[in-house]
C-alpha positions as CSV (number, residue, x, y, z in Angstrom):
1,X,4.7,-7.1,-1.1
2,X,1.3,-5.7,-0.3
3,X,0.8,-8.7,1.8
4,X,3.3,-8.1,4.1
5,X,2.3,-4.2,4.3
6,X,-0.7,-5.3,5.6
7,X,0.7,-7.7,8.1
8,X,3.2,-4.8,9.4
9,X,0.2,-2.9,9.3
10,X,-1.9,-5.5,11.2
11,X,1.3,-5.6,14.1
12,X,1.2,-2.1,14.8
13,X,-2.5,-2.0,15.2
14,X,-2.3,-4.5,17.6
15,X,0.7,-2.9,19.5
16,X,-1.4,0.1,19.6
17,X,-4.0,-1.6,21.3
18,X,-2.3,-3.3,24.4
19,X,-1.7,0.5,26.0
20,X,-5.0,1.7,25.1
21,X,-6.2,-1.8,26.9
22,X,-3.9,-1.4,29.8
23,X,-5.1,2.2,30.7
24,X,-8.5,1.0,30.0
25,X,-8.1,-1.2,32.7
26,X,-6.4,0.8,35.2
27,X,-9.0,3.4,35.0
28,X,-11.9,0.7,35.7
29,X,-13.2,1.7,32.5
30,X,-14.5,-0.5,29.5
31,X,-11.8,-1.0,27.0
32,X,-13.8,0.0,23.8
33,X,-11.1,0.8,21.4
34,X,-8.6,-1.5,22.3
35,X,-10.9,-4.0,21.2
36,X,-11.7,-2.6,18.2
37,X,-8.1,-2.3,17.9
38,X,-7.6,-6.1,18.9
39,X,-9.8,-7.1,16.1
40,X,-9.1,-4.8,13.7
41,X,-5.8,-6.0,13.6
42,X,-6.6,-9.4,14.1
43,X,-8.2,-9.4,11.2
44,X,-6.3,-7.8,8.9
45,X,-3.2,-10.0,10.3
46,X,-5.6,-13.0,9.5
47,X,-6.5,-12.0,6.2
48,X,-3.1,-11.3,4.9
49,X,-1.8,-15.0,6.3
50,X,-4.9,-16.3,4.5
51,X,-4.3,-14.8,1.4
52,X,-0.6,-15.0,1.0
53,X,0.7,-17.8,-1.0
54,X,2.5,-20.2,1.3
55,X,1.6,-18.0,4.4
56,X,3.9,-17.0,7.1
57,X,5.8,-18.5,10.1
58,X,6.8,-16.9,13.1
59,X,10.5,-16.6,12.1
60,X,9.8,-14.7,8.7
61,X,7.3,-12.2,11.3
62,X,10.4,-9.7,12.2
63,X,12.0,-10.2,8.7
64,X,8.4,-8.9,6.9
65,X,8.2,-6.0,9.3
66,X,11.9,-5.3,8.7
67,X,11.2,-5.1,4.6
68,X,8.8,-3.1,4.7
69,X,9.9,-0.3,7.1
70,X,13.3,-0.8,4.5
71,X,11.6,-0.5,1.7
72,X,9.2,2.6,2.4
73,X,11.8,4.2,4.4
C-alpha cells in the first residue's frame, strides 16, 4: 500500500505542475517550480515503480489512485 500512496502522491505533484508551467509560460517568465514540481514527482513516481514488486502498468495507474483516495477517505 505505501507504494501506491506514493505513486498517487507522485500524480498529483505532477498535475500540480502543468498549471504552474503553463502560467510560467504565458507570463514569459522561467518556470522554476514547475520543474521542481516535474521532478519531484518524477521521481518519487520512479522510485515507487522501481521499488514495488512486479511494478505497475498503465491500466492498474487509475485503479491505484482510486484505492487510495478509497481507502483514506
Amino acid at each position: 500500500m505505501p507504494y501506491d500512496l506514493y505513486m498517487s502522491i507522485a500524480i498529483v505533484i505532477v498535475a500540480l505542475a502543468i498549471p504552474s508551467a503553463i502560467s510560467a509560460w504565458i507570463d514569459n517568465r522561467v518556470p522554476r517550480v514547475s520543474a521542481l514540481l516535474f521532478v519531484a514527482g518524477g521521481g518519487l513516481a520512479v522510485w515507487a515503480e522501481r521499488t514495488k514488486p512486479g511494478g505497475y502498468t498503465l491500466e492498474e495507474i487509475p485503479g491505484v489512485f482510486i484505492t487510495v483516495i478509497g481507502h483514506y477517505w
